[in-house]
Structure formats: C-alpha cells, structure tokens
VEXDRENPA-141364 format. One record per residue (C-alpha): residue number from 0; z, y, x; residue in three letters. Coordinates in Angstrom, 2 decimals. Last residue first. Layout:
// residues N
PT pos       w       v       u code
PT NUM       Z       Y       X  ALA
...
END
This chain:
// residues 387
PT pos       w       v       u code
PT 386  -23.56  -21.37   12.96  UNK
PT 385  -20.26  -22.49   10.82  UNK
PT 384  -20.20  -19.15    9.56  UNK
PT 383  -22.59  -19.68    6.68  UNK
PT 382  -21.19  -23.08    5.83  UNK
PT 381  -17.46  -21.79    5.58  UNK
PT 380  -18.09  -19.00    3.32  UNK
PT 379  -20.16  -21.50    0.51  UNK
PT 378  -16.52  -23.19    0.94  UNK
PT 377  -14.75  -19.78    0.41  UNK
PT 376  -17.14  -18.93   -2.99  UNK
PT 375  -16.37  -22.70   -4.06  UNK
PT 374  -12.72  -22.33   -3.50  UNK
PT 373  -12.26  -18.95   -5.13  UNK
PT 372  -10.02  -19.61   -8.30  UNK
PT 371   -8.72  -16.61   -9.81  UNK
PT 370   -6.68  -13.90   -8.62  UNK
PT 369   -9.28  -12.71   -6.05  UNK
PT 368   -9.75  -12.96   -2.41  UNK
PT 367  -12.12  -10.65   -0.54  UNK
PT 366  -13.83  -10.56    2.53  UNK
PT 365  -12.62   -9.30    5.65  UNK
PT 364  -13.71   -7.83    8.86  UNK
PT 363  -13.07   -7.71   12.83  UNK
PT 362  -15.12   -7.19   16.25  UNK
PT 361  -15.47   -3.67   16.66  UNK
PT 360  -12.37   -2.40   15.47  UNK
PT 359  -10.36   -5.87   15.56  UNK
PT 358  -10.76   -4.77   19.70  UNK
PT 357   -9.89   -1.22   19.59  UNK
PT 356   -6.72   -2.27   16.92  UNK
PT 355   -5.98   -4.75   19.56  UNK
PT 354   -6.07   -3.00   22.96  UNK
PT 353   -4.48    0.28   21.19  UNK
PT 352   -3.87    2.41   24.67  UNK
PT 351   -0.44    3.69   24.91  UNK
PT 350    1.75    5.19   22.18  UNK
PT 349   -1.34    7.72   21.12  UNK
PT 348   -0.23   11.33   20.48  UNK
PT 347   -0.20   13.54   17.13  UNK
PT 346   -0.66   16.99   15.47  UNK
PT 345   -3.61   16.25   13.41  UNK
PT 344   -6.52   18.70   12.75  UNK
PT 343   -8.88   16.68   15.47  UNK
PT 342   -7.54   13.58   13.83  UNK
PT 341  -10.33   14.18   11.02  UNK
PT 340  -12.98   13.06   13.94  UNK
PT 339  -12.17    9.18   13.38  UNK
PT 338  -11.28    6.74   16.47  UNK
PT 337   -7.86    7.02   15.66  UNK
PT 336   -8.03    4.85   12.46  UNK
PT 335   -8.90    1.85   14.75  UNK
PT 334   -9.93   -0.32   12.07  UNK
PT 333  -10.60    1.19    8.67  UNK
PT 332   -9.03   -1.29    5.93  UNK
PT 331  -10.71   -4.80    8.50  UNK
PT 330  -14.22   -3.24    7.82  UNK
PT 329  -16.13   -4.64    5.09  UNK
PT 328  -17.15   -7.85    3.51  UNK
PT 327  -19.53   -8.79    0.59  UNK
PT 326  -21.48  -12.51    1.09  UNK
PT 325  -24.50  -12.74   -0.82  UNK
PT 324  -26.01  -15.15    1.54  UNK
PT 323  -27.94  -12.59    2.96  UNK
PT 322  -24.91  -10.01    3.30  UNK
PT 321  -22.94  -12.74    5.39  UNK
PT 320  -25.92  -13.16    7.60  UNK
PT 319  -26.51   -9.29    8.10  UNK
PT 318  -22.06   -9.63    8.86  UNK
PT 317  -22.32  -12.00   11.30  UNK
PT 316  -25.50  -10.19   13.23  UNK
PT 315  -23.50   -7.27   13.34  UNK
PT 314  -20.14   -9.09   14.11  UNK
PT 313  -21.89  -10.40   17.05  UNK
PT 312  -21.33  -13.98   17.92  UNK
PT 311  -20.76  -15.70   21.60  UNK
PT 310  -17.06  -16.26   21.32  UNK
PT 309  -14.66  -15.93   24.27  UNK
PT 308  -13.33  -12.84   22.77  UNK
PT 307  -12.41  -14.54   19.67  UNK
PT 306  -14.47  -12.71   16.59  UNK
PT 305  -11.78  -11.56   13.71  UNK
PT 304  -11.71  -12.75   10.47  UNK
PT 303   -9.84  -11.30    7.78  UNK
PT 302   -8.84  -12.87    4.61  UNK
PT 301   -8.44  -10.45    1.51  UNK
PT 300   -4.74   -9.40   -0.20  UNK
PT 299   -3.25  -12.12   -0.12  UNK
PT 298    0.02  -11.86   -1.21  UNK
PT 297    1.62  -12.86    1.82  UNK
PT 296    5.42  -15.21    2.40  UNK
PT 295    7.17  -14.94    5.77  UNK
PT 294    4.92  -13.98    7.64  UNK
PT 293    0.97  -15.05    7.99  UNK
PT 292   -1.69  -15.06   10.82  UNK
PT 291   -4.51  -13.65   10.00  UNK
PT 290   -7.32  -15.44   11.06  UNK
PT 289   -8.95  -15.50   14.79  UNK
PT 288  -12.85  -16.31   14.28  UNK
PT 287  -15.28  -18.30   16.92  UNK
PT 286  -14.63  -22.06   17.37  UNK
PT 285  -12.32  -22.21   14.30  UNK
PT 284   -9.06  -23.64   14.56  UNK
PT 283   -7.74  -22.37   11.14  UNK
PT 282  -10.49  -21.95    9.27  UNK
PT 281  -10.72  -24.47    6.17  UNK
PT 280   -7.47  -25.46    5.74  UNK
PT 279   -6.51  -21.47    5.97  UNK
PT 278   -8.86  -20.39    3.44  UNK
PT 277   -7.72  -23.27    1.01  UNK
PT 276   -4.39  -22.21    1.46  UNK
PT 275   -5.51  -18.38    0.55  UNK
PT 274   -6.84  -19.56   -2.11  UNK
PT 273   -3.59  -21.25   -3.45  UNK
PT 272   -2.29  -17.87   -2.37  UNK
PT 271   -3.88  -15.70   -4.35  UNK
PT 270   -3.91  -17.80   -7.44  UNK
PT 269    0.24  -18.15   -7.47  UNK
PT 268   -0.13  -13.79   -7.03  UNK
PT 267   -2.36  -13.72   -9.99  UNK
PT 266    0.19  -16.17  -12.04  UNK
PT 265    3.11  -13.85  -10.39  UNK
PT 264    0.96  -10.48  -11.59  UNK
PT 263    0.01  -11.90  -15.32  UNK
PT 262    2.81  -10.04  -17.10  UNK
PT 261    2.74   -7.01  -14.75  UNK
PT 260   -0.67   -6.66  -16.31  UNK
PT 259   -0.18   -6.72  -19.76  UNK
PT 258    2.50   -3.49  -18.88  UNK
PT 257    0.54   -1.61  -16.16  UNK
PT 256   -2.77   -1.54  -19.53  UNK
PT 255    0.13    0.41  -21.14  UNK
PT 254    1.04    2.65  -18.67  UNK
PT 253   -2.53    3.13  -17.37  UNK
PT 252   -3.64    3.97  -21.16  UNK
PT 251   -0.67    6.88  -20.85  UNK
PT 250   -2.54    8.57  -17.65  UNK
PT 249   -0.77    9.02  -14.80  UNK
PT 248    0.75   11.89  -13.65  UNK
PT 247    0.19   13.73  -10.33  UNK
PT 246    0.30   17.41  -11.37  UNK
PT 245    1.91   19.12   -8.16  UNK
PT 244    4.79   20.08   -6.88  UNK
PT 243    6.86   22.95   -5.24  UNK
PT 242   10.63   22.75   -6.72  UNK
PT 241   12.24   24.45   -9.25  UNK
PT 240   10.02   25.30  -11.78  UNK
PT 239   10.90   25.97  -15.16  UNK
PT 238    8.16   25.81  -18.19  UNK
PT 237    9.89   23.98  -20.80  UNK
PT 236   13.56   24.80  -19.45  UNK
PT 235   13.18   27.97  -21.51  UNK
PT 234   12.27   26.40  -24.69  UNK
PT 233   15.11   23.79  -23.93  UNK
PT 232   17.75   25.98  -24.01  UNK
PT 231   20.73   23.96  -22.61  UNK
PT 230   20.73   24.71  -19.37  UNK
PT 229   19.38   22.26  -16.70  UNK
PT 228   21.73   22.23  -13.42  UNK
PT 227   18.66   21.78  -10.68  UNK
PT 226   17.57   18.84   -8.73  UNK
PT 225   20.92   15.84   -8.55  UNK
PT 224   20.22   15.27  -12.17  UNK
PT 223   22.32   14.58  -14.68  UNK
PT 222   20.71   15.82  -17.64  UNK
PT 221   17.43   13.82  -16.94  UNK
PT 220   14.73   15.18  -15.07  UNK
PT 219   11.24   15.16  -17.65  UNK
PT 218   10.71   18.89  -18.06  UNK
PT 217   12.68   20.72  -14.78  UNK
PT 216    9.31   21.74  -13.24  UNK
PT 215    8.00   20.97   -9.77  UNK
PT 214    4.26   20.85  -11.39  UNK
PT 213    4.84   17.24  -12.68  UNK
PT 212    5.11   14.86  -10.09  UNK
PT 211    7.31   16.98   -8.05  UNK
PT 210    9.84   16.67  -10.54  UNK
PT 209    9.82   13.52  -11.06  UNK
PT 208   10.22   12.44   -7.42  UNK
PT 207   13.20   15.12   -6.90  UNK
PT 206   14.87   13.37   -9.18  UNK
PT 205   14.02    9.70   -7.94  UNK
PT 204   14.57   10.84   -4.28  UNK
PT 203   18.39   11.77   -5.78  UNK
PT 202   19.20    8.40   -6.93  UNK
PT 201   17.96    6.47   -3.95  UNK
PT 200   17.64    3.03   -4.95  UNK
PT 199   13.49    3.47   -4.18  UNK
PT 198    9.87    2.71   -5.92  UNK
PT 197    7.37    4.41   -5.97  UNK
PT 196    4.10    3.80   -8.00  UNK
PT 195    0.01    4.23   -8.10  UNK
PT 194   -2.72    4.01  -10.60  UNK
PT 193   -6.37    4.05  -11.10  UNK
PT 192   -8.08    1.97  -13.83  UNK
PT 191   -4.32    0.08  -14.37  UNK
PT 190   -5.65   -2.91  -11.95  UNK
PT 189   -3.56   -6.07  -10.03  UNK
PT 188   -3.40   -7.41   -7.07  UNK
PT 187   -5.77   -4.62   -5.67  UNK
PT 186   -9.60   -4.32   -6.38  UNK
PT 185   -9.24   -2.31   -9.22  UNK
PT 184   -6.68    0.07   -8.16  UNK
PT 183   -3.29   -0.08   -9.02  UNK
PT 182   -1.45    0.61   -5.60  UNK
PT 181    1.56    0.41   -4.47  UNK
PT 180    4.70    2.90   -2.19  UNK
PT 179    7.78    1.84   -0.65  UNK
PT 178   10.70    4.19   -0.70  UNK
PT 177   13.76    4.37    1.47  UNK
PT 176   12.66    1.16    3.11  UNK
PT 175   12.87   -2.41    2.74  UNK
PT 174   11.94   -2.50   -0.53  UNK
PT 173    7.72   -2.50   -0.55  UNK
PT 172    7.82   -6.01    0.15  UNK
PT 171    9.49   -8.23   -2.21  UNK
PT 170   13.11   -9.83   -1.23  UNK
PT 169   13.22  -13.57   -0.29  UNK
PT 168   13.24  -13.13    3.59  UNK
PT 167   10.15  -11.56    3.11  UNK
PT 166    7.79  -11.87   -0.14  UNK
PT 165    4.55   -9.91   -0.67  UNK
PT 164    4.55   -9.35   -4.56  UNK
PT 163    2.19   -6.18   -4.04  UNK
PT 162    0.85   -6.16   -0.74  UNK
PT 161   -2.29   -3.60   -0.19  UNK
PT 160   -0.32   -0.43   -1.25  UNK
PT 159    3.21   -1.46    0.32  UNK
PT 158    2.61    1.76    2.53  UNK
PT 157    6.55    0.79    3.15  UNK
PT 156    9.08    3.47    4.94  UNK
PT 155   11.68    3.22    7.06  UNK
PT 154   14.44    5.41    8.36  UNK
PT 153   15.80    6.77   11.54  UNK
PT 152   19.02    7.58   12.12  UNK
PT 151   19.66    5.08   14.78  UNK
PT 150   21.97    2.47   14.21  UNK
PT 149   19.99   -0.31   15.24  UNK
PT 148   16.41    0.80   14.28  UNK
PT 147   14.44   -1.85   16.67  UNK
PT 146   17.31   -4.66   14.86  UNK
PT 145   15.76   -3.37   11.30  UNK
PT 144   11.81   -3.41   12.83  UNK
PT 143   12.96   -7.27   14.00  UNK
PT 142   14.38   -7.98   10.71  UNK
PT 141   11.44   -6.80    8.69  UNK
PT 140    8.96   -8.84   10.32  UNK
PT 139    5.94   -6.94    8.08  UNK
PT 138    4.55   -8.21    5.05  UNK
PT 137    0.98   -9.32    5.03  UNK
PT 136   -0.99   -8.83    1.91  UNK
PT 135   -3.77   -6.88    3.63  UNK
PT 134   -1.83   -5.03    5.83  UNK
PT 133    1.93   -4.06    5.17  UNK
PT 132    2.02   -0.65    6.17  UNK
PT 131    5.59    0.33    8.17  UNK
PT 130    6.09    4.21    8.33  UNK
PT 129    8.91    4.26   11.00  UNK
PT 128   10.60    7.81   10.79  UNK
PT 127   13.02   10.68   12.71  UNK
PT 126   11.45    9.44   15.90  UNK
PT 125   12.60   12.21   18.57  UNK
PT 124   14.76   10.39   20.55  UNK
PT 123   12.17    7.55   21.06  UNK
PT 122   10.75    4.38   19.27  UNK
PT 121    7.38    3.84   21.08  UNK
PT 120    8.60    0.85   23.08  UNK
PT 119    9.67   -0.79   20.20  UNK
PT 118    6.64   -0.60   18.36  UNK
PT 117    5.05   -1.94   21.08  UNK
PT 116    6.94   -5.05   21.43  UNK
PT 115    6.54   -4.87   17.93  UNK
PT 114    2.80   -5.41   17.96  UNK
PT 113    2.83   -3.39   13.84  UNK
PT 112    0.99   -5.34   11.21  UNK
PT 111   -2.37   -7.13   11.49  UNK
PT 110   -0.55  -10.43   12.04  UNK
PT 109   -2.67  -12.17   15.11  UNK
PT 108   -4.44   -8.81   16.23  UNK
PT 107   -1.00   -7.36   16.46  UNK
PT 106   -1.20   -3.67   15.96  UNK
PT 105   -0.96   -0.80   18.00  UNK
PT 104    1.14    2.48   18.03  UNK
PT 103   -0.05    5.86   16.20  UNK
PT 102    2.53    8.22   16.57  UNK
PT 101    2.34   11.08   14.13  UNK
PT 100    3.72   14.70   14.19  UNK
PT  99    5.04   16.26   10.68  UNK
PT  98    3.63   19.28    9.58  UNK
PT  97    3.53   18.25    5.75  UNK
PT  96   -0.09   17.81    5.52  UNK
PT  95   -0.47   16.06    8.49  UNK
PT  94    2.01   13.07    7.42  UNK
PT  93    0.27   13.70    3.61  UNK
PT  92   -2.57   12.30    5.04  UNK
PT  91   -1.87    9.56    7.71  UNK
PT  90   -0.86    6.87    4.66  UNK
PT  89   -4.05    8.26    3.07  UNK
PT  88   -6.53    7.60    5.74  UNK
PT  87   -5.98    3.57    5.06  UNK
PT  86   -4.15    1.41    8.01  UNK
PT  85   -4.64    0.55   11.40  UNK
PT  84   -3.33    2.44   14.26  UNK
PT  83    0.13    1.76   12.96  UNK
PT  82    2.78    5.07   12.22  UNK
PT  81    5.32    6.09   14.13  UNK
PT  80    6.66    9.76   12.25  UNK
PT  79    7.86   12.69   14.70  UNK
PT  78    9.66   15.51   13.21  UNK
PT  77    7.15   18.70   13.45  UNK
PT  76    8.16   20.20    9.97  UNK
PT  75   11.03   18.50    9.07  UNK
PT  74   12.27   15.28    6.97  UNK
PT  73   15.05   14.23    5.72  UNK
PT  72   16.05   17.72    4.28  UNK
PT  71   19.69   17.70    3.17  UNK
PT  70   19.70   18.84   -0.11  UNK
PT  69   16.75   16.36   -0.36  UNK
PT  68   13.12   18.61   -0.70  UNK
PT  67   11.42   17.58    2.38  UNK
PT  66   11.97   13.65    2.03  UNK
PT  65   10.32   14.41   -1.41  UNK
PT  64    7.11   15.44   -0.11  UNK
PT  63    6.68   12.06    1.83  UNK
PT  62    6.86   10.25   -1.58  UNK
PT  61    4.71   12.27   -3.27  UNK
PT  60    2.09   12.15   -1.34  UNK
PT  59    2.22    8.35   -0.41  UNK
PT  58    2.23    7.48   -4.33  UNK
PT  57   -0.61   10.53   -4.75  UNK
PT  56   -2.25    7.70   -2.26  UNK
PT  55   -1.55    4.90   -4.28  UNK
PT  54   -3.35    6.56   -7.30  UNK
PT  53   -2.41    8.50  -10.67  UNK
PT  52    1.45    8.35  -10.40  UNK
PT  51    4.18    5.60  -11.45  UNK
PT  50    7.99    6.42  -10.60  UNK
PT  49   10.16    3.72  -10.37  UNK
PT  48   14.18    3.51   -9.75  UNK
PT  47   17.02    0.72   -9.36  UNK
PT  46   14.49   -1.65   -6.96  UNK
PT  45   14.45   -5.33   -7.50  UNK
PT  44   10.73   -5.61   -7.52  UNK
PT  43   10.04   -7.06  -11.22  UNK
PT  42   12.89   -4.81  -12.40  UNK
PT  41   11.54   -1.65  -11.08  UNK
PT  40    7.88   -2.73  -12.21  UNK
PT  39    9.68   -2.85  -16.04  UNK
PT  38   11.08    0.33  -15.97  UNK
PT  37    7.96    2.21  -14.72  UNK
PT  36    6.05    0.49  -17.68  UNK
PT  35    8.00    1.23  -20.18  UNK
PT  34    7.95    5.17  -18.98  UNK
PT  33    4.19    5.00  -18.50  UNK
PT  32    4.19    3.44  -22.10  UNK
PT  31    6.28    6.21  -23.65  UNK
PT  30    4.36    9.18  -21.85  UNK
PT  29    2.03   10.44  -19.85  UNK
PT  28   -1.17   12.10  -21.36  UNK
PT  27   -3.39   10.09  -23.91  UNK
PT  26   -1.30   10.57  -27.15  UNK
PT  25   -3.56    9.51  -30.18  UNK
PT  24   -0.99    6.71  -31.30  UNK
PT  23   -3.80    4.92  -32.21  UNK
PT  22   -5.55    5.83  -28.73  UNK
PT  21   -2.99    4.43  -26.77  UNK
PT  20   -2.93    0.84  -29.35  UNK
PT  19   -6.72    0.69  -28.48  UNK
PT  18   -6.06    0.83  -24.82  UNK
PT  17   -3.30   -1.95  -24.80  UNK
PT  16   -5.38   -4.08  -26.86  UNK
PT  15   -8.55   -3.55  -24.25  UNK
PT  14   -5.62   -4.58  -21.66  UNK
PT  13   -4.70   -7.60  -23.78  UNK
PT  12   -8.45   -8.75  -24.39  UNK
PT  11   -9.15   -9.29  -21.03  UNK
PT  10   -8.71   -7.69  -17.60  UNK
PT   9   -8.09   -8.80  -13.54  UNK
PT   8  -11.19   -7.64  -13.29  UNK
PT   7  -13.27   -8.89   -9.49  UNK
PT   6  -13.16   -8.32   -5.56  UNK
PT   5  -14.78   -7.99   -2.86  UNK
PT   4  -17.66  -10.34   -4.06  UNK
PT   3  -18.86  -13.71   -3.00  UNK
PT   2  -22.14  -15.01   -4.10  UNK
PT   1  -24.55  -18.09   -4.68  UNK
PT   0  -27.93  -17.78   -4.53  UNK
END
C-alpha cells in the first residue's frame, strides 16, 4: 500500500558527525556550538541577535517574559494581547501565565492567518500587543497588520514556529516584530531533536533573553549589558541572579546538529515548495476542498484542506478513507483553540463569533509536506479524494 506520513528526518551522516564531534569534546551542556549556531540563524534571517532554547514553546516563554523585565516594562499584568483563534496551546501559554488578557479574533478560512477586517475591528485602547502566528508556512499580510498599528504603541509579535524561511515582501517571517519565535522539532522545516530560537534587533531583549534562559543569573551577559553592571569577580558573578528565570538551554548536540542543518534549510525550503506547486496544480478547483491560499512567498509547512460548505463529504468519513490508504493527517494545528476547557483559567474575551475558525474546526485538516520529493505520495492523495 502506498503511504503518506506527517512528516520525515531531515538527517544523514552530517548530523550523526555533528553528534560524535559533541561527545569528543565530552561537553554536552550549552556551549560553543549553541553559540555558532545562534550566530549563524541571525545571519540567515537578517536579525542582529539569536537566542536558541530547548523547544519553540520555551521560545514563546521566554520571549513574553522578557517584555516584563525591560527598564521600562512592555508588558503588564492584565494588558490586553490579540491573539488568532487558531494556533498551538503554547503561543496562549505563557499569555496566561504572565497575567496578561487575550483576545482571540478569527481567522481567514482562505489564508489561515488573522481575517484582518477582524483584526482590525478588535484593535482597541487597551491592546498593548498583536501576537501574529504564521500558520502552517503562511506568512501573514504584514503591511496591512503595520497600517492596522499606525502609530499606536502597540507592538507585534511572530509565533514564526511553523514558518521558518517564509518570505514577505522579501524579508523572512519571524522579523516583523519585536521578536519572532521557531521551532526545531522533528517534523518542522528543519530538526535539532528538540529546539527553539528568538530572534530580535533589540539590544536590551537580547540581555534580558540570556539571562532568563539560564536561572536569571549574570553568567553568559556580556560586559556591556543593559541587565545588571557585572563586577569584576567572576567567582561571585558565578552564581548571581538578577532577574527571575528559568533553565531553558539547549543542549550542545542541538547546536551542532542546528549548524548541518541551517546548511540544507534553503534546499529543504526549494523542496517544500516545488511540492507545494504540485499540490496546488493538482487541487486548486476542487469540487469539495478549499486550500490554503498563499501570501507573498510560504514555506510549506503541510497542505490543508478544508470541506466547502456546499460539499456533500464528512471529514470523518474523509479522514477513515485517508487512514486506509495510509494517508496520516490531523487537525488543521488545533482548530478553534477556544473550544478547549484549559480557557476556563484564562483571563480573556472572544472578538465576535469565530465563523471560520468554528467552521475549519469541524470541517478542516492537513497532511504533511516534507523536504524531499512528495509528488507520488500527493498524486496517490489526489485519487483517494477524488470520490
């Protein structure tokens, strides 16, 4: 039978190199390659500053913690944070965690991302943040969130977890904002085990970034840093905290299994979306699914299909045939996120009433795309659904 999985190793010989040369060197916590590693993902996305972490969710952690600790605070417990109906649980997470008050506003069941005519709507005098995810490859319409902002203070953040090398308007996804957070996992664009990263051009976020990865302590900030003054005694600067963090380093193997990656990302990326043509070709105009609709330039990350309301199928009975032809899928990330019991220890309202994320809720799902070639897997895709 022939089959189409979720996703599969990005690896060879160069990442099993890169773990052998970690455990020569017989240092397995964070250091030279993570560092190597973090300097060379800045440069590949533009950005003046990367710090790499042990998931894409510590990334959104981490990243929402530091707006707290600024000299200024950016952020405040009960500031209000939009945020799309649709995304993963940990881009609401650390919102909660840190007292903030979320906004969940719909999507647009063509691009996936924010409706901006909602958006818009739901902007008030109270929205201190826009947290834009960029779903399933798909960068948002940057411009359009920009001209919602005007001169507002209000600022943006990327869940860029799902869209690494995502192009709009010729600059990479996951830099629009103040920070923009990625993913390493194994099914993502591309794999360090588990692994996560920030990037910004914000000198002090950095700093405080750093810190707060490792146990709020002064260790690894440079001697400039916008923190804490560090004295001169370094046995006493070994164990000084400043700041209230956690431990949410990588591991050195993910540092240097980051670095053979990075070097394959734009060939994985090229992959992605010469499937994702073929995907297109083959569905666009079909009697009974709605595709995602790209901007500017995706990376890919799965193809969704979504049942037209006109159509007779059932995604049940869709997805039972899928799974007999060997077929994996899942949920469009975890459809209408508000529909889940957690939100009962939120403090939050709904911007009106989420026709599309209800709707790709019960009616959507993707399958994968990988970063090598998938045309047989999406033509054997093709025959099942064509009824």
């Amino acid at each position: 039978m022939n089959t189409y999985k979720l996703a599969s190793s990005t690896w060879d010989d160069a990442e099993l190199k890169a773990i052998q040369s970690v455990i020569d060197k017989d240092m397995y916590t964070m250091s030279d390659y993570v560092f190597e590693f973090e300097s060379k993902f800045a440069e590949y996305t533009g950005s003046r500053y990367c710090v790499m972490v042990n998931s894409g969710s510590s990334a959104n952690l981490l990243a929402i913690a530091s707006l707290f600790y600024t000299k200024n605070p950016r952020l405040n417990r009960g500031d209000e944070v939009i945020v799309p109906a649709v995304s993963w649980s940990t881009t609401y997470y650390p919102l909660y965690q840190y007292g903030l008050k979320l906004k969940f506003v719909d999507v647009d069941l063509g691009t996936l991302n924010y409706d901006l005519k909602a958006l818009e709507e739901a902007v008030s005098k109270s929205t201190k943040m826009i947290l834009a995810v960029n779903l399933l490859g798909n960068p948002n319409d940057f411009q359009k969130i920009q001209e919602i902002i005007g001169n507002r203070d209000i600022m943006l953040f990327e869940d860029n977890c799902e869209s690494m090398g995502a192009r709009f308007q010729g600059k990479q996804a996951g830099t629009f904002g103040i920070m923009g957070s990625f993913s390493t996992f194994f099914s993502h664009h591309m794999s360090t085990m588990e692994g996560g990263l920030i990037v910004t051009d914000d000198k002090e976020l950095y700093h405080i970034l750093l810190s707060i990865r490792s146990h709020g302590w002064t260790r690894h900030l440079p001697e400039d840093n916008l923190v804490a003054k560090k004295s001169p005694d370094w046995f006493t600067e070994s164990f000084r905290f400043v700041l209230p963090g956690y431990n949410l380093r990588p591991l050195e193997m993910s540092g240097a299994i980051g670095i053979e990656q990075l070097k394959k990302l734009p060939a994985f990326i090229d992959q992605r979306r010469k499937n994702a043509a073929h995907f297109v070709e083959k569905f666009k105009g079909h009697p009974d699914f709605l595709i995602q609709l790209e901007i500017e330039q995706s990376s890919w990350f799965g193809f969704s299909l979504i049942i037209k309301p006109d159509s007779p199928r059932k995604r049940s009975e869709v997805i039972k045939e899928l799974d007999s032809n060997g077929i994996e899928s899942r949920p469009i990330v975890t459809g209408d996120f508000t529909k889940n019991e957690v939100l009962r220890y939120f403090d939050y309202e709904v911007h009106g009433a989420l026709p599309n994320a209800k709707y790709l809720d019960k009616n959507g799902f993707f399958v994968g795309n990988h970063q090598i070639p998938l045309f047989k897997e999406i033509d054997h895709l093709y025959e099942v659904l064509r009824g």
